[in-house]
VOTI-572590 format. One record per residue: residue number from 1; residue in three letters; x, y, z of N, C-alpha, C, CB in turn. Coordinates in steps of 0.2 Angstrom, whole numbers, plus 2048, in hexadecimal, padded with zeros to 3 digits. Glycine has a CB too. Example, Ala and Ser with C-alpha at 12.3 -4.5 7.8 and 13.67 -1.06 7.14 Angstrom:
! residues 2
i|aa|n_u|n_v|n_w|ca_u|ca_v|ca_w|c_u|c_v|c_w|cb_u|cb_v|cb_w
1|Ala|842|7E4|827|83E|7EA|827|842|7F0|827|839|7EA|82D
2|Ser|840|7F5|823|844|7FB|824|840|800|827|846|7FD|81D
END
This chain:
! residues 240
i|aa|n_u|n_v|n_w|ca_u|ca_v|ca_w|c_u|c_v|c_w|cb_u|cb_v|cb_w
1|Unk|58A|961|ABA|588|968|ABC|586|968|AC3|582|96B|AB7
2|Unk|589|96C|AC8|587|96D|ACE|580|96E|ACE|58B|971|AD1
3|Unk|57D|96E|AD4|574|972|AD4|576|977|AD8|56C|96D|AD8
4|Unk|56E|97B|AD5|570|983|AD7|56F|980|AE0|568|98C|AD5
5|Unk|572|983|AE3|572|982|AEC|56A|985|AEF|57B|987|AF0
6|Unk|569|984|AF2|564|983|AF5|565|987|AFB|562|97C|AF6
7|Unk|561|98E|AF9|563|994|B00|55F|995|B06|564|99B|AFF
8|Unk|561|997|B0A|55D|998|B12|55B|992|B15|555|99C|B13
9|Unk|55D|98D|B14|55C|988|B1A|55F|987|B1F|55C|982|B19
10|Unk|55A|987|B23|55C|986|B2C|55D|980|B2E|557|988|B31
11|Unk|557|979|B29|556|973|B2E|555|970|B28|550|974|B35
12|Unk|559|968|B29|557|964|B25|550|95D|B26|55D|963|B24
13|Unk|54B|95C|B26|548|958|B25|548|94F|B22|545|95B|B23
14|Unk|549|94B|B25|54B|943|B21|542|942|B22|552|93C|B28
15|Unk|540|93D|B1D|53E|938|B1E|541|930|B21|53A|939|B1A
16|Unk|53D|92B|B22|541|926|B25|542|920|B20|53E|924|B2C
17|Unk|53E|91D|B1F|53D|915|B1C|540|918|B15|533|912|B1B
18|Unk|545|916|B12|546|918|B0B|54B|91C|B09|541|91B|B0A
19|Unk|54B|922|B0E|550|927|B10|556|927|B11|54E|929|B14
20|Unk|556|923|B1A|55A|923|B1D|55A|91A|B1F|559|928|B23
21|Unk|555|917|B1F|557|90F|B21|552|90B|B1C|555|90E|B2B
22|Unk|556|907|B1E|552|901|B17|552|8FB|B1C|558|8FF|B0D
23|Unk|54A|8F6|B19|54B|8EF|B1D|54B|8EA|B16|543|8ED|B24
24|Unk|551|8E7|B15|553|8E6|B10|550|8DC|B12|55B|8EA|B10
25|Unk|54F|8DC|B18|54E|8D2|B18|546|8D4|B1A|554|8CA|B20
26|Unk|541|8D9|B17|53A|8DA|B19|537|8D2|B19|536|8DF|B15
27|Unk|536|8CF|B12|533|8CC|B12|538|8C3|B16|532|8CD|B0B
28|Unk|53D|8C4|B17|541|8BD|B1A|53E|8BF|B21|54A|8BD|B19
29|Unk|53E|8C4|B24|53A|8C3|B2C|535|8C1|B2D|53A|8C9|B2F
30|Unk|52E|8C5|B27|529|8C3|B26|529|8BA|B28|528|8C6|B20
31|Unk|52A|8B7|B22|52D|8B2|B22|52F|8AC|B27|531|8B5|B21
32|Unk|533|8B0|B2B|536|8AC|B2F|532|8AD|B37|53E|8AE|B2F
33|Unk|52E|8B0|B38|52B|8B3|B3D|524|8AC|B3A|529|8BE|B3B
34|Unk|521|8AF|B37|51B|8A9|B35|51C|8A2|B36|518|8A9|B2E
35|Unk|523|8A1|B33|525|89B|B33|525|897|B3A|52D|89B|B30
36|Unk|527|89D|B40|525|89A|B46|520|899|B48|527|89C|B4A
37|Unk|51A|89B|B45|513|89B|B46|512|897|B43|50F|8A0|B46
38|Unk|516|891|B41|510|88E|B3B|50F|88E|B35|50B|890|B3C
39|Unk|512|894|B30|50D|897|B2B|515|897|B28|507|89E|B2C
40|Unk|516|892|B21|51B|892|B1C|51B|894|B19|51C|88F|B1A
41|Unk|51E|89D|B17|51B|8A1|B10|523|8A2|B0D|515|8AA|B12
42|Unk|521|8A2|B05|528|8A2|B01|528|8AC|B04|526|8A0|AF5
43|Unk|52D|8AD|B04|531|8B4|B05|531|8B9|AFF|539|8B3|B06
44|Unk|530|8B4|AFA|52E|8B8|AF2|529|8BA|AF3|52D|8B4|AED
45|Unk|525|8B6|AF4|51C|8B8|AF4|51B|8BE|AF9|516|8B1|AF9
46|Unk|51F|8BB|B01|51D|8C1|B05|520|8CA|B01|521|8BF|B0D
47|Unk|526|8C8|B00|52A|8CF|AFC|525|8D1|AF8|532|8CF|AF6
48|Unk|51F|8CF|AF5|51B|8D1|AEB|514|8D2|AF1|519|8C6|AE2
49|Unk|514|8D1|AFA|50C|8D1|AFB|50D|8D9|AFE|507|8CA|B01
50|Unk|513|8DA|B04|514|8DD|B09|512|8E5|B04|51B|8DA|B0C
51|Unk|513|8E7|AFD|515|8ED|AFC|50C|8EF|AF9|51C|8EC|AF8
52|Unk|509|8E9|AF6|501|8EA|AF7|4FE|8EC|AFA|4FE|8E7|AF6
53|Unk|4FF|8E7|AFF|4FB|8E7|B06|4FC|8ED|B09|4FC|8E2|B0C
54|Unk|502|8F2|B08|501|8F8|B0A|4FF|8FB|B06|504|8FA|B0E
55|Unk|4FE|8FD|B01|4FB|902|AFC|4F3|902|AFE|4FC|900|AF4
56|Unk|4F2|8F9|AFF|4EB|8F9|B01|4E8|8FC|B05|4E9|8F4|B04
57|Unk|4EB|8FD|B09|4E9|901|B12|4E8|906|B12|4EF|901|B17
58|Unk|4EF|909|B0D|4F0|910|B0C|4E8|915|B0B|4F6|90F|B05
59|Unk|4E4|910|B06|4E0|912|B00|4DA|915|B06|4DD|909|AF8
60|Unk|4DB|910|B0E|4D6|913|B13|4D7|917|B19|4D2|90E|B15
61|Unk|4DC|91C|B16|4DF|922|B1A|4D9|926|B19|4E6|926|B18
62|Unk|4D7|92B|B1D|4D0|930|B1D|4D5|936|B1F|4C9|92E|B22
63|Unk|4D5|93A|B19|4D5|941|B1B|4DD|943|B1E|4CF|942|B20
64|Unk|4E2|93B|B1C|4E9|93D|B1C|4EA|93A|B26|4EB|949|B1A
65|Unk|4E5|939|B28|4E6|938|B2F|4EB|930|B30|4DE|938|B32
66|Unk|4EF|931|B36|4F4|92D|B34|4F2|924|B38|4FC|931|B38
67|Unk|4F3|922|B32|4EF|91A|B34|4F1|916|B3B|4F1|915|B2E
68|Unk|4F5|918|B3C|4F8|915|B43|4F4|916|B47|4FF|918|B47
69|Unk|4F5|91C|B49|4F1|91F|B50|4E9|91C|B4C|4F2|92A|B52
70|Unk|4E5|91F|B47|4DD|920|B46|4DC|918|B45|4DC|926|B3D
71|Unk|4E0|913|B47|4DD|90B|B47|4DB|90B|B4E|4E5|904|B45
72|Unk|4D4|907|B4C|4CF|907|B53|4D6|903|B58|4C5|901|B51
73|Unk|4DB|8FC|B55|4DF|8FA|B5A|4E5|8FE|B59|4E1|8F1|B59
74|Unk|4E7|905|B58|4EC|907|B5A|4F1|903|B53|4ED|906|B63
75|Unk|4F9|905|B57|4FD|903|B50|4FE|8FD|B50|503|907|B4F
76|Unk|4FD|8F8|B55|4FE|8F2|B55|4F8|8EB|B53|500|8F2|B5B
77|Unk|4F3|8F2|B53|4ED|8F0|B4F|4EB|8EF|B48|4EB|8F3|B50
78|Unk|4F1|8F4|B46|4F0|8F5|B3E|4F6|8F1|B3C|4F1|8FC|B39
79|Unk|4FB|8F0|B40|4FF|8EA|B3C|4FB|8E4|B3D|507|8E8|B3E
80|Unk|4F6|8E2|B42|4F3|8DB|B42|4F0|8DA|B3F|4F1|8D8|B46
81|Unk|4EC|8E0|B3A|4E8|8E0|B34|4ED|8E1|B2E|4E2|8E5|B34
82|Unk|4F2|8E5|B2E|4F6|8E2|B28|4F9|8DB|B28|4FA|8E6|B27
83|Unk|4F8|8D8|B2C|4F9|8D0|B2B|4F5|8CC|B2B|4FD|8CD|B2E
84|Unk|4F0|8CD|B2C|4E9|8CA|B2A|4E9|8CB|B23|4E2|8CF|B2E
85|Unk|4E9|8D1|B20|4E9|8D3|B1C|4EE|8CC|B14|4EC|8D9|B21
86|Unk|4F3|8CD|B17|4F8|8CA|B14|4F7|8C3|B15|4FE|8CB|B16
87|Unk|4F4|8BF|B1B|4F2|8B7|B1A|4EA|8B7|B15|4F0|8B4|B25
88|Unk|4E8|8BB|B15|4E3|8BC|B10|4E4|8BB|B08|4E0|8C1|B11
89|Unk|4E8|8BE|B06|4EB|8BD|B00|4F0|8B6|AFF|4EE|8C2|AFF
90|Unk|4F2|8B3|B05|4F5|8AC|B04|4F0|8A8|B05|4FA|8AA|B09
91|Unk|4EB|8A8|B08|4E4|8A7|B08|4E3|8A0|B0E|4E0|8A4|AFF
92|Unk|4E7|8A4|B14|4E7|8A1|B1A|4E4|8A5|B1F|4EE|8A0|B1A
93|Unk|4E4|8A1|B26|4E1|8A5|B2C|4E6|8AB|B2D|4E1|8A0|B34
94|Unk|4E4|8AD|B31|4E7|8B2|B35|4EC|8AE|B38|4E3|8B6|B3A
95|Unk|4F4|8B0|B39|4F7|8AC|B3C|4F9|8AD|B45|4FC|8AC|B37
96|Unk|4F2|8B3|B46|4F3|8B4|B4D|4F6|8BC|B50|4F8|8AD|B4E
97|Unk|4F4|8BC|B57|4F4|8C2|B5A|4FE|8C2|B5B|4EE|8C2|B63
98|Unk|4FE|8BB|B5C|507|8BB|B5E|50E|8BB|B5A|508|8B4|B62
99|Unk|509|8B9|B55|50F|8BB|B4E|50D|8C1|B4B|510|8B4|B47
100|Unk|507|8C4|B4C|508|8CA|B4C|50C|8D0|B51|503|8CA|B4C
101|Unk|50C|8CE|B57|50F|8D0|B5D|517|8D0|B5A|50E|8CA|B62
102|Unk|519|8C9|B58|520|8CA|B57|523|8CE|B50|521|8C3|B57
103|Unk|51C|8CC|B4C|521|8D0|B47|521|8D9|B49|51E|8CF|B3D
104|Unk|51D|8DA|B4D|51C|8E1|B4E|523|8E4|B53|514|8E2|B53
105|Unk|525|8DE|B58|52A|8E0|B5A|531|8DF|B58|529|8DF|B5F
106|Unk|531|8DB|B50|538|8D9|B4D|539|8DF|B4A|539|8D1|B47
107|Unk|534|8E4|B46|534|8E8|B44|536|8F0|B47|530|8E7|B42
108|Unk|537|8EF|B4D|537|8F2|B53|53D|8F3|B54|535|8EE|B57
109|Unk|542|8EE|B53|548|8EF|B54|54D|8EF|B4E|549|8EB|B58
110|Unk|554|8F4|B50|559|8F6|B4D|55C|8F0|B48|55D|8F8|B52
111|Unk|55C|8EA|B49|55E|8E5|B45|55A|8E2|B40|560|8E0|B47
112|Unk|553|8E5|B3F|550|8E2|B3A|551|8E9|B31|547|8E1|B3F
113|Unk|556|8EE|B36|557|8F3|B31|55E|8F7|B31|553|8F8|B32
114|Unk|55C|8F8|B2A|565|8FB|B28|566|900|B27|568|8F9|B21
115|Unk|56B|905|B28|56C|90B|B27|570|90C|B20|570|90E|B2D
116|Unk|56D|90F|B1B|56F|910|B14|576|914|B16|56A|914|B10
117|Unk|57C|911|B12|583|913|B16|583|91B|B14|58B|90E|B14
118|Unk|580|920|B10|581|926|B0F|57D|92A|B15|57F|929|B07
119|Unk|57B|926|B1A|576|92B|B1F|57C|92D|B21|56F|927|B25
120|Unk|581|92A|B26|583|92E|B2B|587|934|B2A|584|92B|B30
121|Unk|58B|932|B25|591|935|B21|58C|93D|B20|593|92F|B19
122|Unk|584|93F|B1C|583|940|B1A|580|945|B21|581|93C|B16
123|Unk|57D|944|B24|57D|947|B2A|582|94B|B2F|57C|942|B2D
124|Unk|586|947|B2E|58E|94B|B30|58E|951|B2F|595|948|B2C
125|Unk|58F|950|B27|592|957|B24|58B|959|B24|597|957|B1C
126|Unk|584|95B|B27|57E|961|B27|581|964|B2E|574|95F|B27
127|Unk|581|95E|B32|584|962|B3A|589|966|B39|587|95D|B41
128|Unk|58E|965|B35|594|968|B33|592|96E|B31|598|964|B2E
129|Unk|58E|96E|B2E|58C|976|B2C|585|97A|B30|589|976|B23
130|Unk|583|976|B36|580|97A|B3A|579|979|B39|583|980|B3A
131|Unk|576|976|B34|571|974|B31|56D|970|B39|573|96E|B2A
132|Unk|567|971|B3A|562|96D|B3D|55F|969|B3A|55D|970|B3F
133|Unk|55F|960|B3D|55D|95A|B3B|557|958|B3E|562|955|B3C
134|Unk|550|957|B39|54C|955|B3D|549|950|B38|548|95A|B41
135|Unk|545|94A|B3A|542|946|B37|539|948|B36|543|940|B3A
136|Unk|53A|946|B32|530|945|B2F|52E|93F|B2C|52D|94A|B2A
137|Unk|52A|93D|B30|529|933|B2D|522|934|B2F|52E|92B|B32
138|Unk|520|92F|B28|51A|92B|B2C|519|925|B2E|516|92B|B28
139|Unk|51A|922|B34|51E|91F|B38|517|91D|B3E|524|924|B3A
140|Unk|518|917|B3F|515|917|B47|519|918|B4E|511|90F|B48
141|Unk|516|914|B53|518|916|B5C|51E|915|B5C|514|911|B64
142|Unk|522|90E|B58|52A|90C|B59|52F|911|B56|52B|906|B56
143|Unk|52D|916|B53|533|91A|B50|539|91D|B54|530|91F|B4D
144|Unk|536|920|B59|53C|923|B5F|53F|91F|B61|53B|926|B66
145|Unk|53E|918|B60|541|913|B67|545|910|B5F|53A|90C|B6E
146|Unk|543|910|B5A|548|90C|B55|54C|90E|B54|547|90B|B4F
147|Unk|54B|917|B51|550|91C|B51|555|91C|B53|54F|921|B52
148|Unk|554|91C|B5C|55A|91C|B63|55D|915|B61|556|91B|B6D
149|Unk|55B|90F|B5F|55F|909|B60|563|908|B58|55B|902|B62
150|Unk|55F|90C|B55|565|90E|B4C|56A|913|B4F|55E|915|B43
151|Unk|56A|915|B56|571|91C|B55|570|921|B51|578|919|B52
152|Unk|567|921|B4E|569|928|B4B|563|92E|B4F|567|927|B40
153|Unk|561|92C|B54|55B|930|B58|560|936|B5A|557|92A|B61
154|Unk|566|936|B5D|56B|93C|B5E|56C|940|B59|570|93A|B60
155|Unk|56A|93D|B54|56D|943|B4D|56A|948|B4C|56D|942|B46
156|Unk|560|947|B50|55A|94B|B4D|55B|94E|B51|553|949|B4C
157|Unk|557|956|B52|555|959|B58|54C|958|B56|559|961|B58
158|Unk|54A|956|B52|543|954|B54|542|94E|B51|53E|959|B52
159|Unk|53D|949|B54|53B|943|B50|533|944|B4E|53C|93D|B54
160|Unk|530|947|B49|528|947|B47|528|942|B43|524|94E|B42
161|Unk|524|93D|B47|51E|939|B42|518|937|B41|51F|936|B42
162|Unk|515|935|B3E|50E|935|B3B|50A|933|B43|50D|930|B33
163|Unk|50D|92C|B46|508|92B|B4C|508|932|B50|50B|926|B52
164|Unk|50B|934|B52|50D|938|B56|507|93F|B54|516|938|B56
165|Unk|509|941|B4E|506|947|B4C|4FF|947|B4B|508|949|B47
166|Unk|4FC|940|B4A|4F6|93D|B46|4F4|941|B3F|4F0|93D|B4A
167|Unk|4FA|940|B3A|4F8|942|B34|4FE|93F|B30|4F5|94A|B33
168|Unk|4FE|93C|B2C|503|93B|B26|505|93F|B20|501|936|B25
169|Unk|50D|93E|B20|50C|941|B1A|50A|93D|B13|513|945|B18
170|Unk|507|943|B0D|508|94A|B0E|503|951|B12|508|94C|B07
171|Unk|4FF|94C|B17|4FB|954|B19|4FE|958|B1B|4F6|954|B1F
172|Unk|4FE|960|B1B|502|963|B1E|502|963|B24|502|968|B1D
173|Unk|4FD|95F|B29|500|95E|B31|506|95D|B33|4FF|95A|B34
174|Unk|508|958|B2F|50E|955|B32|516|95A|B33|50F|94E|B2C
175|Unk|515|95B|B2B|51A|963|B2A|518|969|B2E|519|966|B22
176|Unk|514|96A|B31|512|96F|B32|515|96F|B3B|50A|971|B30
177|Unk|514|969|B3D|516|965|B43|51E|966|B43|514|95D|B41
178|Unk|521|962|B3E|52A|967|B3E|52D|96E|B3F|52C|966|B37
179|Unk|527|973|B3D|52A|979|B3D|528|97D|B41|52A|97D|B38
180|Unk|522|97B|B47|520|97D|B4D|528|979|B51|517|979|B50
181|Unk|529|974|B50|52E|96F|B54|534|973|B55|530|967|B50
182|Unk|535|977|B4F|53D|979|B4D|53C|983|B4D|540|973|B43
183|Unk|535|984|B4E|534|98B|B4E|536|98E|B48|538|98E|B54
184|Unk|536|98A|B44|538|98E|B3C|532|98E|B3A|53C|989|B36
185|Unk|534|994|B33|52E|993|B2F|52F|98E|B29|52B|99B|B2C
186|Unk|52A|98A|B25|52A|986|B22|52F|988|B1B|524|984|B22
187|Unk|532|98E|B18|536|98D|B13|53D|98D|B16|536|992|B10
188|Unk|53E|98C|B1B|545|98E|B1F|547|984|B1E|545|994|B2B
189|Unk|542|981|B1E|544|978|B20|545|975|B17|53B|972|B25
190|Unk|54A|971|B17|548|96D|B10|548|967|B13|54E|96E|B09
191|Unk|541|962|B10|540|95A|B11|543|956|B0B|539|958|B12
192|Unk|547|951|B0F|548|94C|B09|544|946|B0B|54F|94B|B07
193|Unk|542|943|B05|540|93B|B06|53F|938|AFF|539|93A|B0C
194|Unk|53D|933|AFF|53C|930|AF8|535|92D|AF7|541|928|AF7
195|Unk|52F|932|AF9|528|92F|AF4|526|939|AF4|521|928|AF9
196|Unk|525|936|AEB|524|93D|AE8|51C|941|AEB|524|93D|ADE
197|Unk|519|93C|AEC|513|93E|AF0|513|943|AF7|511|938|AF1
198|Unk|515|93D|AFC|515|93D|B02|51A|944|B04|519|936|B03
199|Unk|523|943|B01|529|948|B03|529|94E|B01|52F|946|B02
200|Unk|529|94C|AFA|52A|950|AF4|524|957|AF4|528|94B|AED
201|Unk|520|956|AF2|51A|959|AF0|514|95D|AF8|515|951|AEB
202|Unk|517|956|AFB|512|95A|B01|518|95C|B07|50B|954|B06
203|Unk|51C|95F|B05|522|963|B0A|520|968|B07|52B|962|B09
204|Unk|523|969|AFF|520|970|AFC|51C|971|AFD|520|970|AF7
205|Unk|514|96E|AFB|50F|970|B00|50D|975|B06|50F|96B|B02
206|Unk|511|974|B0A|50F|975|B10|517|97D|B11|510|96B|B16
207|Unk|519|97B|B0D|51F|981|B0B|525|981|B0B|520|985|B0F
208|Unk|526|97B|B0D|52F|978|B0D|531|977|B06|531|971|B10
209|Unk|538|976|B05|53C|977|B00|53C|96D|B02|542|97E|B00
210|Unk|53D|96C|AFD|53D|962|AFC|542|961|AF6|533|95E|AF7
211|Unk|545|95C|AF7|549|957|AF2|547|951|AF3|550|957|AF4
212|Unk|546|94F|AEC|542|948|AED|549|942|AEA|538|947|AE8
213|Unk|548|93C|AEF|54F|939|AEF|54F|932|AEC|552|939|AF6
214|Unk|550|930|AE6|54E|92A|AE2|555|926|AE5|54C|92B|AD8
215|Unk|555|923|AE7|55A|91D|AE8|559|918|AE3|559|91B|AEE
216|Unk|554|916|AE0|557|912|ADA|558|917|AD3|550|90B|AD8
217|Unk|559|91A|AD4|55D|91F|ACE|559|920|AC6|565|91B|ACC
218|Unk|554|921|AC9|54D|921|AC3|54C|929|AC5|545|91B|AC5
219|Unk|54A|928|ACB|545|92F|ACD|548|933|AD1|53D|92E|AD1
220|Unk|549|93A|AD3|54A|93E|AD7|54F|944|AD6|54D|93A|ADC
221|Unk|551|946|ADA|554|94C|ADB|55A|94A|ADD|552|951|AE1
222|Unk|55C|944|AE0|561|944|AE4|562|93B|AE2|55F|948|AEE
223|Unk|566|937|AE0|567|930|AE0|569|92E|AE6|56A|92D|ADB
224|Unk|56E|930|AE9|56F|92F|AF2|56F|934|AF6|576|92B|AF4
225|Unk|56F|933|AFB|56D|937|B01|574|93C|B04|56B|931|B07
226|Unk|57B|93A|B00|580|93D|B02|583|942|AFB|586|938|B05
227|Unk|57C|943|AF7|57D|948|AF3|57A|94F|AF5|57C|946|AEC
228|Unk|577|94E|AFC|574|954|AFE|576|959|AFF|571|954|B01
229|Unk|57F|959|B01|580|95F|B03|580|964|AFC|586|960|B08
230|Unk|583|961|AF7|582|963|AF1|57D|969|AF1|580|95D|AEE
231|Unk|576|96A|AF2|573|96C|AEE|571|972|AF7|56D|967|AEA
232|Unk|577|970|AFB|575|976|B00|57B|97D|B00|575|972|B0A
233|Unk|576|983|B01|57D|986|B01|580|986|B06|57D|98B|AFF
234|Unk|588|98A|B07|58B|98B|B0C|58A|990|B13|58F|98C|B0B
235|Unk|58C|98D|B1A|588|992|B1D|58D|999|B1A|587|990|B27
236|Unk|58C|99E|B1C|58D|9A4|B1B|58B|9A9|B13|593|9A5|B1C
237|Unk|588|9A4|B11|585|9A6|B0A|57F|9AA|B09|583|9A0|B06
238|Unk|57F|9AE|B04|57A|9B3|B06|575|9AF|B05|57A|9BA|B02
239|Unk|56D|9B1|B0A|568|9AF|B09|562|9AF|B04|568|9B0|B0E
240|Unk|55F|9AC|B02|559|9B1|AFF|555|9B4|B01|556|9AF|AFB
END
């Protein structure tokens, strides 16, 4: 059965990690980054610590403010405490300011990440229909400069993310940040991403229209990302 199509939208919203790109050798960089420092950790272990340790972190967000920026060391700060962090549970030193350094800046760049192959395809055909593309992430400082070397910074006409805005989703800052950006009112945007919390729940929230996008084919609105035009309608269609 088709879905009822989804009317008046002007502008489509991505989130990023999940969405549109995946780091599919997270734990093999980890990994291999320490391994130059010294520090020999199974890739298994790292894959079972890396997704704790940030739930951990998560748990001392105050008031949705976005952890990047609100870290006394800025965003390079909170990754050298998230890997403090993680040598603590291996129940080792800190492996240092420079393999922190590095993994901050392997992460940094376009080869440590993949473009799920329905992004661009999927993109295409919203420009095709005149649709406005913008992101909403919660994201730190490297996002513009990853975006530009993924080839997908050209697609957006705005890039909001959590450093940038100092608030993460779901606060409505962030969202509310997009439709100042794009001069819409917040029912005119629909956001997609894949955490029901975060995309889902606090788009609507804040007034947008959301699809929430389960890529392991459990949860969502949408199982890939090139089923969205699906649920838009065409341009010349009456509005509600």
């Amino acid at each position: 059965m088709q879905p009822t199509p989804i009317r008046s939208v002007a502008a489509v919203s991505f989130d990023v990690t999940g969405t549109l790109i995946h780091c599919p050798r997270l734990a093999e960089i980890y990994a291999e980054v320490l391994g130059r420092h010294g520090v020999e950790v199974d890739p298994e272990r790292l894959g079972e610590l890396v997704p704790i340790v940030w739930k951990e972190l998560s748990c001392r967000v105050v008031d949705g403010r976005d952890r990047f920026a609100s870290h006394p060391g800025g965003d390079r700060g909170f990754w050298s405490e998230f890997l403090g962090r993680i040598a603590a549970y291996l129940e080792i030193a800190h492996p240092g300011p420079f393999a922190a350094a590095e993994l901050y800046d392997r992460f940094a760049r376009a080869d440590a990440w993949e473009l799920y192959p329905d992004v661009e395809p999927t993109l295409d055909r919203l420009a095709s229909r005149r649709l406005r593309l913008v992101v909403t992430s919660n994201w730190d400082a490297r996002l513009p400069d990853l975006l530009e070397d993924l080839g997908l910074a050209r697609r957006f006409e705005a890039i909001v993310y959590s450093w940038r805005v100092g608030y993460e989703k779901p606060h409505p800052a962030i969202f509310e940040a997009v439709t100042v950006e794009l001069e819409l009112a917040p029912a005119a945007v629909l956001h997609i991403g894949d955490r029901r919390l975060a995309d889902l729940e606090g788009a609507r929230a804040a007034g947008m229209r959301a699809l929430l996008l389960g890529r392991d084919g459990i949860d969502g609105d949408l199982a890939r990302l090139d089923e969205l035009p699906t649920h838009l309608s065409r341009p010349g269609d009456v509005l509600d």
